[in-house]
MDTraj code that builds the backbone (N, CA, C; nanometers):
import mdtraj as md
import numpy as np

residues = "UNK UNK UNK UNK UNK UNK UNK UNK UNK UNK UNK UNK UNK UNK UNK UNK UNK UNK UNK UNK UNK UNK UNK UNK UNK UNK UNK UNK UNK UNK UNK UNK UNK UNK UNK UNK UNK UNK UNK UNK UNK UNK UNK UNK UNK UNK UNK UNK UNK UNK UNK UNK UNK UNK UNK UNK UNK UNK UNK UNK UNK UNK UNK UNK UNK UNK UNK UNK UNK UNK UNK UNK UNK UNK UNK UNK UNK UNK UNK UNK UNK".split()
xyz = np.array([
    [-4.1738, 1.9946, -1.7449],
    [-4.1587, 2.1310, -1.6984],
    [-4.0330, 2.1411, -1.6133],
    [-3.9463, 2.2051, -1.6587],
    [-3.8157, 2.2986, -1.5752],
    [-3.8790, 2.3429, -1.4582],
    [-3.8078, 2.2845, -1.3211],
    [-3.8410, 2.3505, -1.1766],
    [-3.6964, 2.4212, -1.1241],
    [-3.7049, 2.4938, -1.0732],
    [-3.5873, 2.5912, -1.0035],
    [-3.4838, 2.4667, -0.9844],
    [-3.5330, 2.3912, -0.9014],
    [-3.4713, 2.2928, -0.8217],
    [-3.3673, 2.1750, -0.9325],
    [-3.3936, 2.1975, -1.0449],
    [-3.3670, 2.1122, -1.1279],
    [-3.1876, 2.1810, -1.1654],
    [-3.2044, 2.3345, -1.1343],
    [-3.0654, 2.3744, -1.2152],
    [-3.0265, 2.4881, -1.1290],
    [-3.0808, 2.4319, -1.0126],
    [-3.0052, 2.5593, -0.8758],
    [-3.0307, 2.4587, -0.7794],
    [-2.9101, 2.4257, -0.6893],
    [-2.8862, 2.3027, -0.6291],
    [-2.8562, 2.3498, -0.4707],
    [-2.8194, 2.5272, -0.4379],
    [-2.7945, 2.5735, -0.3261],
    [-2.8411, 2.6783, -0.3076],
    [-2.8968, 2.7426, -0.1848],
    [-2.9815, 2.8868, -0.1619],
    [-2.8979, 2.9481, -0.0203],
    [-2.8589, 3.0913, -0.0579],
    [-2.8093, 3.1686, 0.0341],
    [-2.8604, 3.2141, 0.0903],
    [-2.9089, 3.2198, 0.2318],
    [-3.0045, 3.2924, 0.2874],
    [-2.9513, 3.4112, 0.3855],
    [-2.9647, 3.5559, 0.3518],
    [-2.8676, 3.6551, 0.4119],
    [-2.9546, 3.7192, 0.4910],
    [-2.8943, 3.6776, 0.6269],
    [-2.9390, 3.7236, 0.7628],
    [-2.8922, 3.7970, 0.8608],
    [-2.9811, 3.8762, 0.9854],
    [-2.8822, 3.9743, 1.0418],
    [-2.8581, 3.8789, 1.1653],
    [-3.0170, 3.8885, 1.2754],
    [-3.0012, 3.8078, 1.3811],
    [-3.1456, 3.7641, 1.3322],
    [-3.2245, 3.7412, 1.2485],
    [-3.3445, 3.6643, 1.2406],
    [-3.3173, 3.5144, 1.2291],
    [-3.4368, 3.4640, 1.3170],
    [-3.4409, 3.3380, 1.3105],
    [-3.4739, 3.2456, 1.1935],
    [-3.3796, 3.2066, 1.1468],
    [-3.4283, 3.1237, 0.9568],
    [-3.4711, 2.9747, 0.9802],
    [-3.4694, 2.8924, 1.0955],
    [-3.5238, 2.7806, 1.0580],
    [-3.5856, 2.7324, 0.9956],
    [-3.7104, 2.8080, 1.0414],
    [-3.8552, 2.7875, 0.9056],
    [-3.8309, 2.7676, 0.8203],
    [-3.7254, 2.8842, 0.7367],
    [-3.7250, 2.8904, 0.6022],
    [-3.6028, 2.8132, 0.5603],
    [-3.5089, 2.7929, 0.6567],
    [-3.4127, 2.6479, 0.6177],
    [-3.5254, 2.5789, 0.5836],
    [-3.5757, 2.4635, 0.7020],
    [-3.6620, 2.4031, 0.6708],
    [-3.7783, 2.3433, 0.5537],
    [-3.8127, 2.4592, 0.5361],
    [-3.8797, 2.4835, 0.3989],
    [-3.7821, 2.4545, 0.2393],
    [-3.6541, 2.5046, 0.2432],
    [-3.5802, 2.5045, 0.1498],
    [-3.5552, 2.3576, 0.1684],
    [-3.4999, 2.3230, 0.2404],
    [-3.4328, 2.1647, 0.2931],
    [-3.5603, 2.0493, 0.2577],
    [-3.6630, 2.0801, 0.2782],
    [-3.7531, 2.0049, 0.2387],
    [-3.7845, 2.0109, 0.0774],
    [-3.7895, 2.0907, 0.0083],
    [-3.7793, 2.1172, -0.1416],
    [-3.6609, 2.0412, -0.2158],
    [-3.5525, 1.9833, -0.1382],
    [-3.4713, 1.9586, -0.2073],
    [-3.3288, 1.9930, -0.1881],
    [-3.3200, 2.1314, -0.1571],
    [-3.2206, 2.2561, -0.1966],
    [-3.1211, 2.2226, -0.0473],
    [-2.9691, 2.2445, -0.0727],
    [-2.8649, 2.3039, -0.0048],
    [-2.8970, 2.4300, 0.0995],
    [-2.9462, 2.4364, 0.1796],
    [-2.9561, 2.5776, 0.2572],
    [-2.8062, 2.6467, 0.3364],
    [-2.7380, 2.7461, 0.3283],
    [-2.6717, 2.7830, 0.3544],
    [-2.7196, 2.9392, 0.4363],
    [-2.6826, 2.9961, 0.5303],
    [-2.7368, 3.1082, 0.5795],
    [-2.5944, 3.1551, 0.6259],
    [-2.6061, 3.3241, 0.5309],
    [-2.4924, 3.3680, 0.6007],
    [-2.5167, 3.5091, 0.6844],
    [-2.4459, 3.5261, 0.7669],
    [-2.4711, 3.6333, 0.8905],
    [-2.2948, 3.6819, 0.8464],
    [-2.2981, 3.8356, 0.9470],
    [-2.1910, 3.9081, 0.8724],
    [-2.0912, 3.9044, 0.9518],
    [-2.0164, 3.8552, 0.9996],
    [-1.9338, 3.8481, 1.0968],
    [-1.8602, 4.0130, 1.1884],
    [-1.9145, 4.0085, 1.2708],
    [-1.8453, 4.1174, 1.3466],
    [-1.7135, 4.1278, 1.3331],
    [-1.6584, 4.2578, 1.2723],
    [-1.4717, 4.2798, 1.2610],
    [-1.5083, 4.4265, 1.3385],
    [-1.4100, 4.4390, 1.4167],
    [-1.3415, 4.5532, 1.4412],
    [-1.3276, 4.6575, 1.3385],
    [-1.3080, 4.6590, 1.2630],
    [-1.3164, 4.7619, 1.1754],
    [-1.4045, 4.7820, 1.1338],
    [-1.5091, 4.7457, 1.1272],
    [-1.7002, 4.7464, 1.1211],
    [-1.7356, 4.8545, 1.2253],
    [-1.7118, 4.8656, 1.3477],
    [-1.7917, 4.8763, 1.4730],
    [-1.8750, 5.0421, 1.4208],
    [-1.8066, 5.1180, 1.3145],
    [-1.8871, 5.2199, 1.3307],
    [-1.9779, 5.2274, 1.1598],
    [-1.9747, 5.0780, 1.1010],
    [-2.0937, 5.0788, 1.0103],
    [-2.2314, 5.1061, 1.0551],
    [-2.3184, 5.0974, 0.9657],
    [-2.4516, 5.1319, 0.9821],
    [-2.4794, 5.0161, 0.9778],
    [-2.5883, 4.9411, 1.0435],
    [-2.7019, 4.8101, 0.9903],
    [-2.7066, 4.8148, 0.8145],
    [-2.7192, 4.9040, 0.7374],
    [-2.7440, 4.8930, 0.6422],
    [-2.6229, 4.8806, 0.5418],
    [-2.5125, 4.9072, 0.5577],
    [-2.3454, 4.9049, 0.5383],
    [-2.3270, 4.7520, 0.6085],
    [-2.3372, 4.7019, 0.6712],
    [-2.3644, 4.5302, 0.6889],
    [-2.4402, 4.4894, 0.6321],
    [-2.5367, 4.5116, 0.6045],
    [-2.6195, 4.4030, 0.5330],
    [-2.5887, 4.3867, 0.4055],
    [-2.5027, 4.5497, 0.3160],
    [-2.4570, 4.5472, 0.2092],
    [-2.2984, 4.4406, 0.2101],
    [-2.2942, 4.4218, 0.2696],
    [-2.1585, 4.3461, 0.2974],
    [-2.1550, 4.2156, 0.2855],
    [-2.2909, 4.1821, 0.3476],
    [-2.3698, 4.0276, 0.3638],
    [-2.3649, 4.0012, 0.2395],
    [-2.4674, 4.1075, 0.1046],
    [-2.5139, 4.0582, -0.0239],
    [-2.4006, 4.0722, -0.0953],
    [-2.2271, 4.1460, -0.0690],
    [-2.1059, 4.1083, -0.1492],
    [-2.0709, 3.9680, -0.0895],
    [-2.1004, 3.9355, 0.0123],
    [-2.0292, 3.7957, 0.0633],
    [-2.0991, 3.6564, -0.0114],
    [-2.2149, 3.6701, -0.0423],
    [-2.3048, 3.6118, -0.1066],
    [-2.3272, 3.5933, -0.2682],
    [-2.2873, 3.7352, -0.3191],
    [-2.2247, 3.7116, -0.4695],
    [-2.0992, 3.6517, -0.4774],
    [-2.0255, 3.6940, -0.3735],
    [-1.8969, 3.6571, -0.4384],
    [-1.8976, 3.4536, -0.3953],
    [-1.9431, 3.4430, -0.3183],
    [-1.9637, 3.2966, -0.3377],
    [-2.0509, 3.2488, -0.4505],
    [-2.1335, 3.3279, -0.5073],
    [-2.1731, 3.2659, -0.6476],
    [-2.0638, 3.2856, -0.7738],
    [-2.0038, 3.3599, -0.7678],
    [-1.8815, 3.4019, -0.8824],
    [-1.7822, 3.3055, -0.8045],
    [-1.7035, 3.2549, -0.7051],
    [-1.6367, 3.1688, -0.7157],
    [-1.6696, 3.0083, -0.7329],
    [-1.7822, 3.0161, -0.6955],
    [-1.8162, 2.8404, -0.7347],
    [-1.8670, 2.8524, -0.8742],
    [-1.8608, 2.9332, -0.9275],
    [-1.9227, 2.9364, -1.1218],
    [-2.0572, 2.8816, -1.1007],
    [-2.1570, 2.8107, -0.9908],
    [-2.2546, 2.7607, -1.0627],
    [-2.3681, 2.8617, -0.9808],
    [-2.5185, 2.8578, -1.0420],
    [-2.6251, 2.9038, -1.0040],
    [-2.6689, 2.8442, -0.8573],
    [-2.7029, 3.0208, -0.7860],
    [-2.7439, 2.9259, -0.6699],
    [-2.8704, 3.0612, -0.6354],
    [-3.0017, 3.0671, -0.5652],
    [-3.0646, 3.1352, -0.5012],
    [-3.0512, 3.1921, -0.3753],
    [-3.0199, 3.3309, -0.3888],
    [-3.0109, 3.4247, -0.2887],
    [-3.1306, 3.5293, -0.2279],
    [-3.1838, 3.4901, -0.1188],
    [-3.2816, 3.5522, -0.0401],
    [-3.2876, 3.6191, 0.0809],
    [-3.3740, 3.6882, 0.1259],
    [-3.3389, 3.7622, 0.2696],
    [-3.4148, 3.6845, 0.3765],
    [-3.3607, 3.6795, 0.5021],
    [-3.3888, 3.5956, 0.6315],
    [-3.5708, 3.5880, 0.6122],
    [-3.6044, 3.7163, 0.5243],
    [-3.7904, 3.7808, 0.5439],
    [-3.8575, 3.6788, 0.4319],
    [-3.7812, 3.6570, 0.3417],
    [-3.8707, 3.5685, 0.2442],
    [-3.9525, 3.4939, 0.2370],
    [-4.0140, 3.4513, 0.1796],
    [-4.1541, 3.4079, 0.2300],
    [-4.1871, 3.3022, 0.0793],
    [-4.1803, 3.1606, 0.1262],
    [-4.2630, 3.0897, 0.0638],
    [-4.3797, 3.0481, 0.0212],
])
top = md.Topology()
chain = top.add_chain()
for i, resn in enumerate(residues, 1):
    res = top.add_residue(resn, chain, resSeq=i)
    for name in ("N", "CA", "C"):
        top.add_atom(name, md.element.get_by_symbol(name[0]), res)
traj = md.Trajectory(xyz[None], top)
């Protein structure tokens, strides 16, 4: 049997200020690369919405799957194993 883990080797986990250990943890124990990305404060942000960042988070997160060409799992800080 084919497991996730067999042909997705890294997981993005897109966060604002939640605490992801757990769910590092959890991933890191499965096997998997955990990576967590948060959106970096720019100056030219300051009058986005929370929700205009977080959309920003999930382009920062594709576009690291389109430049490394390979499959990786992308989830929110809330996910739940």
């Amino acid at each position: 049997m084919l497991l996730v883990k067999d042909t997705i080797k890294q997981v993005l986990v897109i966060a604002y200020k939640e605490n992801t250990s757990q769910l590092e943890a959890q991933f890191i124990e499965q096997g998997f690369e955990c990576n967590v990305l948060r959106q970096h404060h720019q100056p030219e942000y300051r009058d986005y919405s929370p929700s205009d960042l977080c959309l920003l988070n999930h382009c920062s997160a594709w576009k690291q799957v389109v430049e490394s060409n390979q499959s990786k799992l992308i989830c929110e800080a809330d996910f739940c194993l």
